[in-house]
N, C-alpha and C positions, 0 to 999 in steps of 0.2 A: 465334298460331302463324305462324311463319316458312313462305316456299314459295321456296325458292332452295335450287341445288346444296350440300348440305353439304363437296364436295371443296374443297382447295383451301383450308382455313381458315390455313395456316402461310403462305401467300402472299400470301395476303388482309390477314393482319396485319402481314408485312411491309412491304407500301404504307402501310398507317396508319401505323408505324412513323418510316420516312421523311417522310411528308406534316406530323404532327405539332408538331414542333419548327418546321418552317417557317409555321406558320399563329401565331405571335405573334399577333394582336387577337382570333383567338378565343381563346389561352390565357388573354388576362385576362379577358374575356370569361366564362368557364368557372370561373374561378377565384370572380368574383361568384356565377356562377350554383349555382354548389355551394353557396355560404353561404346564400344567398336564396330557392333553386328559386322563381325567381320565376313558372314557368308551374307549379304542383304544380296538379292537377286540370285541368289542359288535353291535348282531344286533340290532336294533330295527323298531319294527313295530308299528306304530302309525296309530287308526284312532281318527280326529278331525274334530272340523269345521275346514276346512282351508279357513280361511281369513289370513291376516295380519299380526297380531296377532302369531297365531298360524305357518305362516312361520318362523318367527324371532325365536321361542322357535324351530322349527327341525332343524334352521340352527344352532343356538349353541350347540346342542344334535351331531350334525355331527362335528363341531369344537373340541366337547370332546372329538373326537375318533373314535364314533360310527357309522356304517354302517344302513346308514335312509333310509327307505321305509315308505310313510305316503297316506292315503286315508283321505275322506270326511265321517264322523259318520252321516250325514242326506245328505240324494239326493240333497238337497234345498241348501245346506249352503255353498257348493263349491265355491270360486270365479275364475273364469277363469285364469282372467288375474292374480292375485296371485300363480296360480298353475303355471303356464307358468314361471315366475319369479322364482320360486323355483325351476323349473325341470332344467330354464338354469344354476344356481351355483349347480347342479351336484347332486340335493336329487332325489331319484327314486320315484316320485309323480304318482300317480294311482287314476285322480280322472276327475270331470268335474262334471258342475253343471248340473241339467235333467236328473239323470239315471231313468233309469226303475230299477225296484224291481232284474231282473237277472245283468242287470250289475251291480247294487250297491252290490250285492253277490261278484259278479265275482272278482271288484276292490277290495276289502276287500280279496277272497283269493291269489291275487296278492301280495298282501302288505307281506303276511305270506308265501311267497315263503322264502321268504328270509331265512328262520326258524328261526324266531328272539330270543333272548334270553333273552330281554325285550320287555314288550309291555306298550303303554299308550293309554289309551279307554277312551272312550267317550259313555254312555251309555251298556257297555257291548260288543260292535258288533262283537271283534275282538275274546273275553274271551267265546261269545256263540259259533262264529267255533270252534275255539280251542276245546271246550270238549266237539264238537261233530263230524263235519266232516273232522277236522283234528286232529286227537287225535294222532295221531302220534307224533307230534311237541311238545308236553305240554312237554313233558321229559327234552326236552333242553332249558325250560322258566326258568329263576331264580326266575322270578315277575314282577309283573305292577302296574300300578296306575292308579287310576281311577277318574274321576272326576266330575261325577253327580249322582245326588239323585236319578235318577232311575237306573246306572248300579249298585251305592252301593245297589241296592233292588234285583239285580239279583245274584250278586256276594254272597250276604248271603243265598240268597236260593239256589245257589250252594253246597255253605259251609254245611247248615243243612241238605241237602241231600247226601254228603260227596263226591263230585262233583268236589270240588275245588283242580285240579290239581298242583298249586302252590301258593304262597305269592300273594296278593292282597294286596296295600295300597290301603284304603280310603281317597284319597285326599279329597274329597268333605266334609267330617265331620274334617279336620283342622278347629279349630276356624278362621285363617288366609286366609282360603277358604271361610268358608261359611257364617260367617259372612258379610262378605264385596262381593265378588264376586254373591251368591244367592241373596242377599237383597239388595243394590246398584248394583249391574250390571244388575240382571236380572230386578229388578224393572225401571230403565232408559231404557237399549235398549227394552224393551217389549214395553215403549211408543213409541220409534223412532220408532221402524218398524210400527206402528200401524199410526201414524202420518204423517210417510212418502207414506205408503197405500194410503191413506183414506183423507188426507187433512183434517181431520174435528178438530174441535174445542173438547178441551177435555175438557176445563173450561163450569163448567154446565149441560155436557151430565150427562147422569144417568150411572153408571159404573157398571156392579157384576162380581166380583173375584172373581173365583172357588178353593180354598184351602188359605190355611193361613198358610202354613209352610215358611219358611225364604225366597224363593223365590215369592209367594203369598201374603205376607206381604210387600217387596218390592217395588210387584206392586201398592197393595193398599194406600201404602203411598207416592207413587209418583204420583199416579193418584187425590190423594185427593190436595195433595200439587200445583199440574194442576189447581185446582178446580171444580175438578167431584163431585159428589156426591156416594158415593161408597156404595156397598153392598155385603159384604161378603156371602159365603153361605160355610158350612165345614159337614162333618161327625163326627169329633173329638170332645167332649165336653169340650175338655182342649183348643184345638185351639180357639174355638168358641167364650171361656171365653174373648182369650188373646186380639180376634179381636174386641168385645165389650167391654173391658177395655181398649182397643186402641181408643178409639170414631169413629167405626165403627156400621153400619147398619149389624144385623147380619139374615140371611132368611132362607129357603128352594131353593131350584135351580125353582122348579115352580112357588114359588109368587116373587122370585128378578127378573127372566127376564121378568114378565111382564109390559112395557114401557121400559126396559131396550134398551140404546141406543147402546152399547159397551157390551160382554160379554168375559171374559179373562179365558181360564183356564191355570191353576198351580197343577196338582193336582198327576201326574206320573200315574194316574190311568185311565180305560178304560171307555165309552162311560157316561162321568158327565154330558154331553150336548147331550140330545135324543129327538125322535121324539117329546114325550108329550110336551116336552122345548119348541121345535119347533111351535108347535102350539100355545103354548100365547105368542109370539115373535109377535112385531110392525112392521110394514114396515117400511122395511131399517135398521133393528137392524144389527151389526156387528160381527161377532166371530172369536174371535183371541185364537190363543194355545201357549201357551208358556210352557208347558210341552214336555220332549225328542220329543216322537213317537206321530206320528198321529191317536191318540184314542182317545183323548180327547173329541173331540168334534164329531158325528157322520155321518161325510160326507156323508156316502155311504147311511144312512138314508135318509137327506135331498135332496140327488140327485136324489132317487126314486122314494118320494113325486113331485118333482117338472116339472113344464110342460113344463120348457125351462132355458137355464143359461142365464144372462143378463152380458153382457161383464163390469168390472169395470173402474176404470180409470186410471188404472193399469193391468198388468196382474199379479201381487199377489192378486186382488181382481176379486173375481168372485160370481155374484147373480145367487139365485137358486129360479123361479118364481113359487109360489105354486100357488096350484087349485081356490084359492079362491082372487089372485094378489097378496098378498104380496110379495116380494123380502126380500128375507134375505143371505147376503154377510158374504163371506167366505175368511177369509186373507191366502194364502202362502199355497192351498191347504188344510189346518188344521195342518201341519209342524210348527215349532217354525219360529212366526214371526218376531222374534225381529235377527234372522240370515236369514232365507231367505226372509224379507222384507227390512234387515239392515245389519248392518255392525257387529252386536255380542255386546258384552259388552265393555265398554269405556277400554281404554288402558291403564290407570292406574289400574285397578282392576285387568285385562287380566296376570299383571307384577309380582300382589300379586300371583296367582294361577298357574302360569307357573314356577314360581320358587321355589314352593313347588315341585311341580312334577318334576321339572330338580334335586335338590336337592335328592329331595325319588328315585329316577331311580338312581344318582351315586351310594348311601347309598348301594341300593339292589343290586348292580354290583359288588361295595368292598365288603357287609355283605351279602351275602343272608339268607332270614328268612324262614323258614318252611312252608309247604303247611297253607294255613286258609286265615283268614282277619284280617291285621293288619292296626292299628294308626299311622299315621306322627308321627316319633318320634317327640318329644317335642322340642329337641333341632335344629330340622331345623325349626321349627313353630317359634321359638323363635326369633332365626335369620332374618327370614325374618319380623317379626313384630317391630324388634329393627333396621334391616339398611332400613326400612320404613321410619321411626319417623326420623333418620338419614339425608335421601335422603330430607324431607319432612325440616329439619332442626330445630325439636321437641324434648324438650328436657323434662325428667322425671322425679321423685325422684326416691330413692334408697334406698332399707329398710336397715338400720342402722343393726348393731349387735346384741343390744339389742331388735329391733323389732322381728329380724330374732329367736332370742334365746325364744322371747314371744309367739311367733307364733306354735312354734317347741314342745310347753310344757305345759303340763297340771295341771304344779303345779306354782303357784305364781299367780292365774289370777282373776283378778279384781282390 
């Protein structure tokens, strides 16, 4: 039994509608899997963003065979009428955009009634009950996949603590993932949401990006590509390098947000944007999160300091009026703007990373792999990067025999 808005189902399918036809690698995908149901008698439990997107990959996951139960991995990112859409073709959807901190629990151990026997996670959410408050269930997990940078940072400290009750892929580290899905996707929908916010002009604002790993990078280079002016700020000396060998501005978090117009973080890490920040902030500086969880930036600071909220022009924009009048605006709660101010990442990119994870779930269904954390095998990466070029109608060379024999040996070389 479904627990999502039933409103909203003609809207709902209209997103699917559109998203559809643009996800080519799952339609063959889909197309196998109706012949084959290769997952028949699998449960699975999914938490994601559910947009769009992400309904098309549960509705093929259930064409394969499998018995789907799917929640929302952030409060924010829910879209109604897409859950409604989904719950009427018959997946048991557990989700609705607005929860409070206990429902967003609740729907998550809803999802894992099921007792699923795979899971696919977004951030960890599903993999932290699991091995804790329902430890019971790990037993009859074969594996899951995971598919962002901060649940791969939980998943291994799992691991190293010897925690991790079964198979873990790392979807998010496929080249065919994070390549393109972190750095083009994250770096476009972080502007949409931020644009679609805010209405303001990105050409010529002053911008600082808070990390510079492949997601952070993305943004910075779509923002510059705007015509911002960007300033990085990192703790890594290697990132730091790459962002100033990149013709970036590279700073500390306290002299970049000073004038800074726009302030982004990317960073998976806890309070990079704090009171001190706060105060050499301009009036009417912006801050956006585009990291998982809402830490990035220090809300619960800025709401203490401040002597009233000033309503935005939006309700994912909300000002926080300090002692002294400035306003400084807050996108999407501190939640990842670019899904609860938009629509997620473009639906090309969505197609690359949904069909590794459709792919790694069969794999661990026929193969299961031993408790730890394991790599995309190769040959579904490969797959999917080859009926890409395919789809895209790219065509490539082909190392010859004797390239292949040169390559392979370390005698004849030069």
């Amino acid at each position: 039994m479904s627990e999502t808005p039933t409103r909203d189902v003609r809207a709902g399918e209209a997103k699917l509608a559109w998203v559809r036809p643009r996800m080519p690698l799952l339609a063959r995908i889909r197309e196998r899997f109706r012949a084959e149901r290769p997952l028949a008698g699998e449960r699975l439990a999914m938490s994601l963003h559910l947009e769009a997107k992400t309904a098309v990959l549960a509705e093929l996951m259930a064409e394969g065979g499998a018995e789907v139960a799917i929640t929302s991995s952030n409060p924010l990112s829910a879209q109604d009428d897409v859950a409604a859409a989904l719950a009427a073709r018959g997946v048991a959807v557990h989700a609705r955009r607005g929860t409070d901190a206990a429902e967003f629990d609740r729907l998550h151990h809803r999802v894992l009634d099921i007792r699923p026997t795979l899971i696919l996670d977004d951030g960890g959410e599903l993999l932290a009950r699991l091995v804790t408050s329902r430890r019971d269930l790990a037993p009859g997990v074969k594996g899951g996949g995971e598919e962002t940078t901060t649940g791969v940072l939980r998943i291994r400290a799992l691991a190293r603590e010897g925690r991790l009750p079964f198979a873990m892929v790392v979807v998010n580290d496929a080249p065919m993932k994070h390549l393109f899905d972190n750095r083009y996707g994250t770096g476009q929908s972080t502007w949409d949401g931020i644009m679609r916010a805010t209405n303001m002009s990105v050409a010529g604002a002053r911008v600082v990006v808070a990390g510079y790993g492949s997601c952070g990078r993305g943004i910075a280079q779509r923002a510059r590509g705007l015509g911002a002016h960007v300033v990085v700020t990192e703790v890594d000396p290697v990132r730091a390098n790459e962002a100033w060998m990149d013709g970036f501005a590279v700073a500390p978090m306290a002299e970049a947000v000073v004038g800074a117009d726009i302030v982004v973080t990317a960073t998976g890490n806890r309070g990079v944007v704090r009171a001190e920040h706060f105060a050499a902030m301009k009036d009417g500086a912006v801050l956006a999160n585009a990291g998982h969880f809402d830490v990035e930036v220090d809300v619960a600071a800025l709401r203490r300091t401040a002597v009233e909220t000033v309503p935005g022009r939006t309700p994912d924009v909300v000002g926080y009026r300090q002692p002294d009048g400035r306003v400084l605006y807050v996108l999407a709660e501190g939640r990842l703007v670019n899904l609860a101010a938009a629509d997620g990442h473009p639906v090309e990119i969505m197609d690359l990373t949904f069909a590794l994870q459709a792919l790694t779930l069969e794999r661990l269904a026929r193969e299961p792999k031993p408790p730890g954390v394991w790599p995309v095998d190769p040959d579904i990466n490969r797959w999917v990067a080859e009926t890409r070029l395919a789809v895209l109608g790219v065509a490539i060379d082909r190392l010859t025999p004797e390239q292949e024999r040169y390559l392979g040996s370390w005698e004849g070389i030069g």
